[in-house]
Every structure is written in structure tokens, then in C-alpha cells.
C-alpha positions as CSV (number, residue, x, y, z in Angstrom):
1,X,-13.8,21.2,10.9
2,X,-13.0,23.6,7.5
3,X,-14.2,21.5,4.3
4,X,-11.3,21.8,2.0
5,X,-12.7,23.3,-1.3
6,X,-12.5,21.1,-4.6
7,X,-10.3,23.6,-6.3
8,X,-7.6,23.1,-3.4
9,X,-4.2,20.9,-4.4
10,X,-5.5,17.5,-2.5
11,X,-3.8,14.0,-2.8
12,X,-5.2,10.7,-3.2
13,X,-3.1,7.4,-2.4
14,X,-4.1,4.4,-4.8
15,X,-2.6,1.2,-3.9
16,X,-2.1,-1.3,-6.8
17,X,-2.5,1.5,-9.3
18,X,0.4,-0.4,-11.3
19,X,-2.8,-1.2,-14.0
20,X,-5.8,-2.0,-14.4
21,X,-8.3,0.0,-12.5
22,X,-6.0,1.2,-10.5
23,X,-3.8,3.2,-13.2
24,X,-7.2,4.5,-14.5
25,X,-8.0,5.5,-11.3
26,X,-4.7,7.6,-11.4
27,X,-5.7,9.1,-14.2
28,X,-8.9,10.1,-13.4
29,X,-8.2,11.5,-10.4
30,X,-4.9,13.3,-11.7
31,X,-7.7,15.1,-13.9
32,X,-9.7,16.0,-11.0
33,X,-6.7,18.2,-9.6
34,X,-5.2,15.7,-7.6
35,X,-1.3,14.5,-7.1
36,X,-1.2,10.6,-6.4
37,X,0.3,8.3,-4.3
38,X,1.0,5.0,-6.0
39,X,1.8,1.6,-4.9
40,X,2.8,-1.3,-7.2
41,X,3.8,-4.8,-5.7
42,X,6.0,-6.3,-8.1
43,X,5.2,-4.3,-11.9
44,X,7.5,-1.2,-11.1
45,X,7.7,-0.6,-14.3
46,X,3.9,-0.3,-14.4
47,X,3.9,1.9,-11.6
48,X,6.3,3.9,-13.4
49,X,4.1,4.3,-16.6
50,X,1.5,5.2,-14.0
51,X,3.5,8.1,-12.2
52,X,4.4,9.2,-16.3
53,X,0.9,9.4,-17.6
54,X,-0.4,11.3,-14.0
55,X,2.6,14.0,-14.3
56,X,1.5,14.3,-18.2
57,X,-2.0,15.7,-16.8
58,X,0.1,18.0,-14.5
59,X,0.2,16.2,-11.4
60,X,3.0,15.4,-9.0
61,X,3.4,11.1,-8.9
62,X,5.2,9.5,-6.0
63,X,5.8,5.8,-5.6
64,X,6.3,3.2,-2.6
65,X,6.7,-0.8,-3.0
66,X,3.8,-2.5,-0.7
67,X,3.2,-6.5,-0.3
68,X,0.5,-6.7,1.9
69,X,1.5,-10.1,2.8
70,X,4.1,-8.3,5.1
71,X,2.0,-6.8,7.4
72,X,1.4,-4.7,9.6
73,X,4.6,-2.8,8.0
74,X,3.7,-2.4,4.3
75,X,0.7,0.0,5.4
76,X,3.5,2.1,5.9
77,X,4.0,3.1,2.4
78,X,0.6,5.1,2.5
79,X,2.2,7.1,5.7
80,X,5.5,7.7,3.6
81,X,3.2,8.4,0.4
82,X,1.0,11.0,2.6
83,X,4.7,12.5,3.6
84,X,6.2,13.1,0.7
85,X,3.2,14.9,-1.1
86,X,2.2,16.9,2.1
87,X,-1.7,15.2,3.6
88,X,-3.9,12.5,2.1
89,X,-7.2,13.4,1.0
90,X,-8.2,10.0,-0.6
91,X,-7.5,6.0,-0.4
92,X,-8.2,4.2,-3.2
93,X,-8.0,0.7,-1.5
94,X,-7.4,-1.2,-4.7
95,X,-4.4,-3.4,-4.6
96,X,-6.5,-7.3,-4.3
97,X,-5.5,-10.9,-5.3
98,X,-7.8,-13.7,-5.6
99,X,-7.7,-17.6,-6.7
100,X,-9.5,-20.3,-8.8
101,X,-9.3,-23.2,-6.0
102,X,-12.1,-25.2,-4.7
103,X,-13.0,-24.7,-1.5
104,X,-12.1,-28.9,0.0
105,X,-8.6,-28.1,-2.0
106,X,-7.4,-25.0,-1.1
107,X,-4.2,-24.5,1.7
108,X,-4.3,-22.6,4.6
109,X,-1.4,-20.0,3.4
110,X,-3.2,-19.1,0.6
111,X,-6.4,-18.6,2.3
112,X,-4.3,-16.3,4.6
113,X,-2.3,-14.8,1.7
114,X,-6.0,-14.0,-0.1
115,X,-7.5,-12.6,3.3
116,X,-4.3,-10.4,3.9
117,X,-4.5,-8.5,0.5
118,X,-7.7,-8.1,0.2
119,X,-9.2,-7.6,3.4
120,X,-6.9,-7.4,6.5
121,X,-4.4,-4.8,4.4
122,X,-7.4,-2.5,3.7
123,X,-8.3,-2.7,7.3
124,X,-5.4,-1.2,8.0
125,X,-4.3,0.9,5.6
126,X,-7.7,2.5,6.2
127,X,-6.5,3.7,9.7
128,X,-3.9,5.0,8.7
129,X,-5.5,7.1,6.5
130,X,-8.6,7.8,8.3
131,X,-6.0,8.7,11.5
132,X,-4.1,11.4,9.0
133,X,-7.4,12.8,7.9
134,X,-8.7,13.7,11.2
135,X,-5.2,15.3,12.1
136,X,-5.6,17.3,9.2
137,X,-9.2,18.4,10.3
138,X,-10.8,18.8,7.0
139,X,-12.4,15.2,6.2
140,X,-11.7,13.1,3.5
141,X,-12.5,10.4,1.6
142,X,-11.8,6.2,1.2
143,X,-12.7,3.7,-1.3
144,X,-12.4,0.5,-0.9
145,X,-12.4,-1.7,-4.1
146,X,-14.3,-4.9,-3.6
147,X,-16.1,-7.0,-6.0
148,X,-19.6,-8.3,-7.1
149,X,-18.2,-10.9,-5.1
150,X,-18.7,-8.7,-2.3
151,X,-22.7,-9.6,-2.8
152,X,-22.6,-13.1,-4.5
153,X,-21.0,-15.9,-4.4
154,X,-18.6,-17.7,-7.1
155,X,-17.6,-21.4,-7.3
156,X,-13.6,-22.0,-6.8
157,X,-13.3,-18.0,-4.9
158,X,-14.0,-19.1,-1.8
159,X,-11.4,-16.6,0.5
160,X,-11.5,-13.9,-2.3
161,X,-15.3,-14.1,-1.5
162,X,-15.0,-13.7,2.1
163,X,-12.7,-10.9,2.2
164,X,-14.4,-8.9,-0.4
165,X,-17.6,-9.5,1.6
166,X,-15.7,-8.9,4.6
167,X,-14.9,-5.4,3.1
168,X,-18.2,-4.7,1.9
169,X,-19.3,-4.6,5.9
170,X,-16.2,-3.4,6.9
171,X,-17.0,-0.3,4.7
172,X,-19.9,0.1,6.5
173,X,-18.6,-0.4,10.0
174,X,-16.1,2.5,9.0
175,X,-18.6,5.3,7.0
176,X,-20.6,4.9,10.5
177,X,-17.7,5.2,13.5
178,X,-15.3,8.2,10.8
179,X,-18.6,10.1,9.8
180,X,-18.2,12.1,12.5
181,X,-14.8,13.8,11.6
182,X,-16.0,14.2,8.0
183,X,-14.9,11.1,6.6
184,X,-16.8,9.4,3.7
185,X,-16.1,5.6,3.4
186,X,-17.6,4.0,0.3
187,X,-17.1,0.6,-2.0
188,X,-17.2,0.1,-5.5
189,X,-17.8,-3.3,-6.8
190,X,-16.7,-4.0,-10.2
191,X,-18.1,-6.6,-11.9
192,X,-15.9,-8.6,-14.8
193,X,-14.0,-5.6,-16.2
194,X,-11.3,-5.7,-19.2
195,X,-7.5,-6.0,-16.8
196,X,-4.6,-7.7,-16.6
197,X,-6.4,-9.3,-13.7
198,X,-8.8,-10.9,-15.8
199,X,-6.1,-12.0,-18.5
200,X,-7.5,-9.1,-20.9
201,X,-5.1,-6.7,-22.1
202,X,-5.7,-3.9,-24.8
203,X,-9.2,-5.3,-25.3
204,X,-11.5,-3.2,-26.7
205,X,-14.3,-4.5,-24.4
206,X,-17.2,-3.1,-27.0
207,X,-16.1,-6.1,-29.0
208,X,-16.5,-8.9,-26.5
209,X,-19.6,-10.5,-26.2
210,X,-20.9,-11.8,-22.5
211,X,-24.5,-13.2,-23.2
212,X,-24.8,-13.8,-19.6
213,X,-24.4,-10.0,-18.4
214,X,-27.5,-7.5,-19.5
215,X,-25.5,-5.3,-21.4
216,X,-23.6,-7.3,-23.2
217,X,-19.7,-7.0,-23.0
218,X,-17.2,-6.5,-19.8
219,X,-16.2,-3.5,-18.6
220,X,-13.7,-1.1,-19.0
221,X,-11.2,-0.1,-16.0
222,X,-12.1,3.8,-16.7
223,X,-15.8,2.8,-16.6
224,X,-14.9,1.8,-12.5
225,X,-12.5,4.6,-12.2
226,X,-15.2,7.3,-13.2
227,X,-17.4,6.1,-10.1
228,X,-14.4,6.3,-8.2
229,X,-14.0,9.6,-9.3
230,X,-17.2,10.7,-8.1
231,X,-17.2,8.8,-5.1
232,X,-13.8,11.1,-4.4
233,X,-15.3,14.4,-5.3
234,X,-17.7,17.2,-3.9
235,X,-20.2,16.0,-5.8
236,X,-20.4,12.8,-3.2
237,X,-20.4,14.9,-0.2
238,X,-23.7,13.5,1.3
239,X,-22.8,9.6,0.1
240,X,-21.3,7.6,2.6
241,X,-21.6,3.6,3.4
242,X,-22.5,2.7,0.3
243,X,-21.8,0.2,-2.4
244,X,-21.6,0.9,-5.8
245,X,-21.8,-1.9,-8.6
246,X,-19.7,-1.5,-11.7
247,X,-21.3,-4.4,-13.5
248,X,-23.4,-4.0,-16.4
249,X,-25.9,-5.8,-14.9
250,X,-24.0,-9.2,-13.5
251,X,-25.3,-9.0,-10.2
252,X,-29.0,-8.8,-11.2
253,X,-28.1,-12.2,-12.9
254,X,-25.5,-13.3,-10.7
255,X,-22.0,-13.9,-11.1
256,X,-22.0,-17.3,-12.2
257,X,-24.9,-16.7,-14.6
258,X,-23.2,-13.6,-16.0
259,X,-20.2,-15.3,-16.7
260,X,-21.1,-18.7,-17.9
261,X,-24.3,-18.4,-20.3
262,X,-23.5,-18.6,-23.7
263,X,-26.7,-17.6,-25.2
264,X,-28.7,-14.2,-25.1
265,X,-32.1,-16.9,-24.9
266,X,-32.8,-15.7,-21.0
267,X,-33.6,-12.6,-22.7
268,X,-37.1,-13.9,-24.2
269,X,-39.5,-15.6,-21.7
């Protein structure tokens, strides 16, 4: 197998890169020297600003629809993606959904709709990838977006927890079985960070307080993009299976902790 060197043109493909952490992970990785692959599901315009601000660092930006509702099909954007800007170095399995339902409430086709996006579409966008990596011969690299929900539980998330935990292990299944052909397979798990997701935009998250999370505010999407970053880099060469938390702490309380205290008193015994 040649190892492709990090000064070499290589391509990432970030799926729901239409905001949030996915446009900063554009950026980010645009400044790293890659061109990227972007998929938006219903925000074109998003995706659009996305593919602006990547070909303002000097990067070629390509788009392609994907509702991971529709599968197996939608995958295919990350084959047409991969076409158009010549191989795929790096997924960025980012594109998620999630609801606020309890459990004895919720309806099957959501729990299917929750468990498509954010697991099952992964899954296979993930071979895809992986399969045009080893054709290529030179290894590569895929993230998979999950969630402190990946390691603890949250009242009123019940699918969104399963698949994100279902991804954490899937993560692992995959860094063991693509090792061999050079492939790194890692998850980052972001804690509450500043998104349209979260029904925060523009905030500047060092103004926030969150009592309930150690250091003290949410996150910022280009705080989880810069562990992406690395994650998709040389400098990661020897990481692989791993899960990183983006949290600012959250998980050492837990997630319901971190987002419902309203005092800093847990900090004095």
C-alpha cells in the first residue's frame, strides 16, 4: 500500500455540512489542503454558503442532495461526490436527526426515520467509502459523528440514543475489520455545542452559562471540527477505534446533569 503524503491534493466528503459542525468541518478541512464533498438535505442554500466559504480558502466544493430516509440510494451521492473530485480520502459521517419523545409515546416511523439517519445511513455510506479507499490503495480515513449520547443516556432520545450508541460500536467493528488496508475509523462525540441543531445561531458560546457542564458554557462547532481535523490528518496516523468527546466536561457529569443544573453548587463538597 503507498501512504499518500499530507501535502498531496486529497478529498474529504462531509455529509450534512449545510451548518453547524458540518460547515466548520468544511472549513477546517478546506485549510488542511483538502477539496470537499458536501451533502445538505433540505438547506441548499446552506450548502451553497458552505461550497462559497471552502472555495474562498482555495478549495474545489462539489454538492449532492442526500435524505438518508431513502436508502439504500442516497449513499450514492458520496460515490458521485468521490467522482466528480477524483478519490475520497475522508468521510465525515455527520448528517444526524434526533427527537424529544418519550419513549411509551414515540411511533414506529420515526423511530425508523431516527435509526436511518443516524445509524443505518452511516453504515452504509461507510462502505462505500471504505470500498473506494481500498481501490485506491493508499488508506484513508472515516469519522463518524455521534454524540455524548453515544456513552449516556438522555430522557425523551430514546432511538437517537440507540443509534448514536449503535455507531459508537459500529466504529469499532469497522477500525478492527478496514485496519488492514490502511483505513482509520474514528468517532467524535460532541457534547451540547452552539448549532442550529440545538436552536443556537450566532451565539457567542463564551457568553452562555451551563452550571451543569465543568467548563462552563457549550461548545463551539469549530471546537468539534478541530478534533475532526486531527482525527483526518497525519498527525492521527496510529489512532484508530477510538472515541473522542467534545464536551467540556458533560459526560464526567452526565448528560442530564450537564444540562439541567442551574447552580455551580456541585462544585463545593
Amino acid at each position: 500500500m503507498t501512504l499518500r503524503s499530507e501535502s498531496a491534493d486529497r478529498v474529504a466528503v462531509i455529509t450534512g455540512a449545510d451548518s453547524g459542525i458540518g460547515r466548520a468541518t468544511a472549513a477546517r478541512l478546506a485549510r488542511q489542503g483538502m477539496d470537499i464533498g458536501i451533502t445538505w438535505h433540505s438547506d441548499r442554500e446552506g450548502a451553497e454558503e458552505t461550497a462559497a466559504e471552502v472555495r474562498s480558502l482555495g478549495r474545489r466544493a462539489e454538492l449532492e442532495q442526500m435524505d438518508l430516509t431513502r436508502l439504500p440510494e442516497a449513499t450514492e451521492a458520496v460515490d458521485r461526490l468521490a467522482d466528480r473530485l477524483g478519490r475520497l480520502d475522508v468521510l465525515v459521517n455527520n448528517a444526524g436527526t434526533g427527537t424529544a419523545t418519550p419513549y411509551l409515546d414515540i411511533d414506529h416511523a420515526t423511530v425508523r426515520q431516527v435509526l436511518d439517519v443516524d445509524l443505518v445511513g452511516p453504515f452504509l455510506c461507510g462502505q462505500l467509502a471504505a470500498r473506494r479507499m481500498i481501490a485506491q490503495g493508499d488508506g484513508g480515513r472515516i469519522i463518524n459523528v455521534t454524540s455524548v449520547h453515544e456513552h449516556q443516556p438522555r430522557v425523551g432520545a430514546a432511538p437517537y440514543c440507540a443509534a448514536k450508541g449503535g455507531l459508537g460500536l459500529l466504529t469499532q467493528v469497522m477500525a478492527l475489520e478496514l485496519a488492514e488496508h490502511g483505513i482509520r475509523v474514528n468517532a467524535v462525540a460532541p457534547g451540547e455545542i452552539a448549532t442550529p441543531m440545538t436552536g443556537q445561531h450566532d451565539t457567542d458560546v463564551h457568553e452562555e452559562e451551563r452550571p451543569g457542564i465543568p467548563l462552563g458554557r457549550p461548545g463551539d462547532a469549530r471546537e468539534v471540527a478541530a478534533v475532526i481535523g486531527f482525527l483526518a490528518g497525519e498527525d492521527s496516523a496510529y489512532v484508530t477505534g477510538a472515541s473522542w468527546a467534545v464536551d467540556g466536561g458533560m459526560l464526567r457529569m452526565g448528560p442530564m446533569a450537564g444540562s439541567h443544573l442551574e447552580s455551580h453548587s456541585w462544585r463545593r463538597p
